[in-house]
C-alpha positions as CSV (number, residue, x, y, z in Angstrom):
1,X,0.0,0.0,0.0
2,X,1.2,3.2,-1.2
3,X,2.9,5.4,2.1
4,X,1.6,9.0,2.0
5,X,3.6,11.2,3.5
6,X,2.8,15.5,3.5
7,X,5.8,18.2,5.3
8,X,8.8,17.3,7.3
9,X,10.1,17.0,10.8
10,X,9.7,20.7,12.0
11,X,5.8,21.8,12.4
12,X,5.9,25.8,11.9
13,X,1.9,26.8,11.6
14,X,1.4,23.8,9.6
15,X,-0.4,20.3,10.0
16,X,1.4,17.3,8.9
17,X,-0.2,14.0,8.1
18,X,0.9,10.9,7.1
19,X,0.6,6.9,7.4
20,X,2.6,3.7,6.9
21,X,2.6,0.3,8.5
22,X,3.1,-0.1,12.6
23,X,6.7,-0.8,13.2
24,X,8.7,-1.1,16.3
25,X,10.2,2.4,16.9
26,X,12.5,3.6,19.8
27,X,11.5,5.9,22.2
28,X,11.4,9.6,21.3
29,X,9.6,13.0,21.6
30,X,8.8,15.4,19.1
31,X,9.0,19.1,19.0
32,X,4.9,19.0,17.8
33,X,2.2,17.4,19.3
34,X,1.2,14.0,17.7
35,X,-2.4,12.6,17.2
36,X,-2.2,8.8,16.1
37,X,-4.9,6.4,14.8
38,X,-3.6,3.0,15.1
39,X,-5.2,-0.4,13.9
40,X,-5.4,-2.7,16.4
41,X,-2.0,-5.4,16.0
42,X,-0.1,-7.5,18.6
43,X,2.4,-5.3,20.5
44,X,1.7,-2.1,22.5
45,X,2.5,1.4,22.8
46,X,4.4,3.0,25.8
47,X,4.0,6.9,26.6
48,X,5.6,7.8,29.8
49,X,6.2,4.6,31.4
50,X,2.8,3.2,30.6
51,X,1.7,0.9,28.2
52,X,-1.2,0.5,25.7
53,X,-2.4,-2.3,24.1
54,X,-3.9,-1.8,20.3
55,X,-7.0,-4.3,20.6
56,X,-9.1,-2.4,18.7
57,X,-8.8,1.0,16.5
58,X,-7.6,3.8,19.1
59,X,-6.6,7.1,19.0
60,X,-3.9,8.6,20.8
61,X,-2.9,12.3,22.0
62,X,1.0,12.7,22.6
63,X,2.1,16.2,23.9
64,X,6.0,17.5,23.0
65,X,7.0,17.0,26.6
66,X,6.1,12.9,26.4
67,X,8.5,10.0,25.8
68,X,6.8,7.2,23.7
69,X,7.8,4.1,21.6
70,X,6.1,1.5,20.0
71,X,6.9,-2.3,20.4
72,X,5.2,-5.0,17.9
73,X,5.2,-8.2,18.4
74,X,6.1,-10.7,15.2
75,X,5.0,-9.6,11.7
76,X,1.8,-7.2,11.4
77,X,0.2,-5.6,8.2
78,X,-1.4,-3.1,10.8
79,X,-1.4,0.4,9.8
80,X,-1.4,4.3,11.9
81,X,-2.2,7.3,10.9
82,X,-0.1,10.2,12.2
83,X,-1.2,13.9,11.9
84,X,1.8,16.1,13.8
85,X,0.0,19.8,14.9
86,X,1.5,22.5,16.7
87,X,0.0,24.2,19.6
88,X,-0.5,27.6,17.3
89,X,-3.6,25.4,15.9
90,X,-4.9,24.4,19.0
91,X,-8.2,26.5,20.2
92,X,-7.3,28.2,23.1
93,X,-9.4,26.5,25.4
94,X,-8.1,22.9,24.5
95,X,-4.6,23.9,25.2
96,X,-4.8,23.4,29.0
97,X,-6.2,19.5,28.2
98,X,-3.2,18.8,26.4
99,X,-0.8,18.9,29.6
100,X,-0.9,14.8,29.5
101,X,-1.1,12.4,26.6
102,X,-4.6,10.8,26.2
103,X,-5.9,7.7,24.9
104,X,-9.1,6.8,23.2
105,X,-9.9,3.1,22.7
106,X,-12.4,1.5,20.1
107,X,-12.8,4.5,18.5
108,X,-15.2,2.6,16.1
109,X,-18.0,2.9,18.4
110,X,-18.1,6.6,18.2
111,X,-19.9,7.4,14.7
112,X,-18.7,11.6,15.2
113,X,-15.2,10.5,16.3
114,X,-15.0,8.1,13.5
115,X,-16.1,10.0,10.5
116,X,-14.4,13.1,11.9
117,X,-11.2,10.8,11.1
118,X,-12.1,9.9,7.8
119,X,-12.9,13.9,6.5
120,X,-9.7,14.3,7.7
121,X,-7.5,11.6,6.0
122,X,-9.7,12.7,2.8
123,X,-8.7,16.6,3.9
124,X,-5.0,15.7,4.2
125,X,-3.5,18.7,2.3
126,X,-6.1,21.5,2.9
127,X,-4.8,23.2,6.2
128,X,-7.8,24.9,6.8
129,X,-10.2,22.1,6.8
130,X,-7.6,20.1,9.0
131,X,-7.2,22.8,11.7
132,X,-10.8,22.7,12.2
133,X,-11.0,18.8,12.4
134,X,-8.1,18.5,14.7
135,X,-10.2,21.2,17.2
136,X,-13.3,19.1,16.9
137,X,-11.7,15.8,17.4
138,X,-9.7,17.4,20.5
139,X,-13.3,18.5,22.0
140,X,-14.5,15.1,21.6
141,X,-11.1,13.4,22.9
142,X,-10.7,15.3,25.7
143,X,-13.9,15.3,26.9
144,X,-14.4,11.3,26.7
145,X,-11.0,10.1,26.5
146,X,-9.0,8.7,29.6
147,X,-5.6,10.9,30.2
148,X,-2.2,8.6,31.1
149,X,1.3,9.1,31.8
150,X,2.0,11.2,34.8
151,X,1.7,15.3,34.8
152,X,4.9,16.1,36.5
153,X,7.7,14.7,35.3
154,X,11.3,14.0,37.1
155,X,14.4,16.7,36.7
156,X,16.5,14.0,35.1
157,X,13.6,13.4,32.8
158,X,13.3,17.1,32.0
159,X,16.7,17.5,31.4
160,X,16.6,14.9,28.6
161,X,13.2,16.0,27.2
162,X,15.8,19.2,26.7
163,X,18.9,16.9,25.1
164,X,16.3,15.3,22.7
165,X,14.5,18.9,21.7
166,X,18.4,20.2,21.1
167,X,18.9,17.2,18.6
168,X,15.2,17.8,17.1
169,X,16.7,21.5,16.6
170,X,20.0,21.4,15.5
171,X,21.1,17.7,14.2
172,X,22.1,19.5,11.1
173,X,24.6,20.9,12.6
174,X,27.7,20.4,14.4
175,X,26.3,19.2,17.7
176,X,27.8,16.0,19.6
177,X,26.9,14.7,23.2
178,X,29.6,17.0,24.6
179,X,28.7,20.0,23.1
180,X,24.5,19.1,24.2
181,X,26.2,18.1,27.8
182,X,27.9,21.6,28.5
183,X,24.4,23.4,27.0
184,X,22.6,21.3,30.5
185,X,25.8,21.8,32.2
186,X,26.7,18.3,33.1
187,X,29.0,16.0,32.3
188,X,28.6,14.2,28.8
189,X,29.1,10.9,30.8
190,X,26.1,11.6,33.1
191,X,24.2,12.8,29.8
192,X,24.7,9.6,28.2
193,X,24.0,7.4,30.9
194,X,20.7,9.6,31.3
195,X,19.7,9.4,27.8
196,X,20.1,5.7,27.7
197,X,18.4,5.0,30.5
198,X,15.2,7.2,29.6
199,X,15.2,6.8,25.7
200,X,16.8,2.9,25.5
201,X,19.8,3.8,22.8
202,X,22.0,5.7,22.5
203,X,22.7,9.5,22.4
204,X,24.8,8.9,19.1
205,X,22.4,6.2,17.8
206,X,19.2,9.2,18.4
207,X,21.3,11.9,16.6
208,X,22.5,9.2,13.8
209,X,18.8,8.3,13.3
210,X,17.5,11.6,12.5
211,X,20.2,12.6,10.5
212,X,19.6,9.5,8.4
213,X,15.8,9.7,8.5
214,X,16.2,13.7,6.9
215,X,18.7,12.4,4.7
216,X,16.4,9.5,3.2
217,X,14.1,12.3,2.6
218,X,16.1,14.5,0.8
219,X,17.1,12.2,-1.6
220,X,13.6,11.3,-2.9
221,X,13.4,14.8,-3.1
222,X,15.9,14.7,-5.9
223,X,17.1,18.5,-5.7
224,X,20.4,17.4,-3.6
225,X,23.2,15.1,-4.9
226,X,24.7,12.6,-2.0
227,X,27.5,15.0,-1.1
228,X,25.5,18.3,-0.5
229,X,23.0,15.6,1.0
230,X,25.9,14.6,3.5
231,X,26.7,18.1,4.6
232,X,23.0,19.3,4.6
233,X,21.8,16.7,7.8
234,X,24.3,17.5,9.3
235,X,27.7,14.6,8.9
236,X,31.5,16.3,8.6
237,X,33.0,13.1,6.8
238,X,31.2,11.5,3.8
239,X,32.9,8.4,3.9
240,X,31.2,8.3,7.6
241,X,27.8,9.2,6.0
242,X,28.3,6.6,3.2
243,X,29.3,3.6,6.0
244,X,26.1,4.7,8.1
245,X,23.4,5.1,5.5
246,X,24.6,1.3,3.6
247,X,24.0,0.1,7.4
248,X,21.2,1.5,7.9
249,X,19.1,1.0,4.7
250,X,20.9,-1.8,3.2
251,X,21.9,0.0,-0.4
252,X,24.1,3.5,-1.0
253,X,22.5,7.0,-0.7
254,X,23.5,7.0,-4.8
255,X,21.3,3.4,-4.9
256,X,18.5,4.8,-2.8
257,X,18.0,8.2,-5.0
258,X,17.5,5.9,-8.2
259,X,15.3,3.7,-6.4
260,X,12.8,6.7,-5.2
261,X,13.1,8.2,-8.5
């Protein structure tokens, strides 16, 4: 089935949607607020520590300040829908609800909730149409939906909710764990302990991943060759680039371009 992706990894007044099939994904946070539909598929989904089961169609609210992963289990031909929204679309009245993720399960039993969701995967690209869907479904949500996770999180938490918003921000450029460490002023030792602890890989293997991931993306877009592609997410060394995108997609950045052509 074909994947359908619309923007990039930075919201800035826009709404992004997109959808693919459920896969396994390490924990993370986003600088945008995340609204996933998911098909119900053996695994679960953990947002702060807790975990949610998919067994039926749900819908799930993730704020900027959450941690969250997915974990499936075996093979699954399950599919999500994402739609990524900053909080300059939000109503202002709904921003207060969305100080903790929230959870909606069997979304099929609502009729509203459920053809709200179809308008907008049918709306995907008309802004306008999708701000005012997103409000509506956040009425509904909030209102009827259970809120998880916990409100207040730990200062160790915090301080690498900030590490992971710094590599969000800046992985194009020339940023290691060092240079992230002396922004929290700590030691890059403690940081990396930290960061493995709360996000399960590590530091390097976050900052590799979306350095990779933006660089997968422009080269489908076809207006970059591999070297300017190297330089633009953010690697010093293309030979380094080369070696890391072969491991993790299996064929050369050169190979990849052609294939997404």
């Amino acid at each position: 089935m074909e994947k359908i992706v619309f923007g990039l990894d930075k919201i800035e007044n826009t709404i992004q949607v997109s959808t693919d099939f459920i896969e396994s994904y390490h924990t993370h946070t986003h600088m945008y607020n995340e609204m996933l539909v998911y098909e119900p598929f053996e695994g679960y989904v953990t947002v702060d520590n807790e975990k949610i089961h998919i067994n039926s169609t749900t819908l799930l609210i993730v704020t900027t300040t959450d941690f969250h992963s997915t974990t499936v289990k075996g093979k699954s031909d399950a599919r999500y829908v994402k739609i990524a929204f900053g909080d300059d679309i939000v109503d202002g009245s709904l921003l207060s609800s969305l100080s903790q993720p929230i959870v909606y399960e069997n979304i099929d039993s609502n009729i509203f909730l459920t053809e709200l969701i179809k308008r907008l995967k049918k709306n995907a690209v008309n802004q306008e149409k999708l701000c005012i869907l997103i409000n509506t479904i956040l009425l509904e949500v909030t209102e009827k939906g259970k809120y998880i996770g916990r409100a207040n999180k730990k200062n160790s938490e915090l301080l690498v909710l900030r590490a992971i918003r710094t590599i969000n921000e800046h992985f194009c450029e020339n940023i290691n764990l060092k240079t992230v460490a002396e922004k929290e002023h700590i030691t890059p030792q403690h940081l990396s302990f930290l960061f493995s602890k709360y996000v399960g890989i590590s530091f390097s293997e976050y900052l590799c991943e979306k350095r990779l991931r933006y660089a997968s993306i422009l080269l489908s877009e076809h207006k970059y060759n591999v070297t300017d592609v190297c330089y633009r997410c953010g690697y010093g060394n293309l030979s380094h680039f080369l070696r890391s995108f072969k491991k993790k997609y299996g064929i050369t950045p050169r190979s990849y371009q052609k294939l997404n052509s």
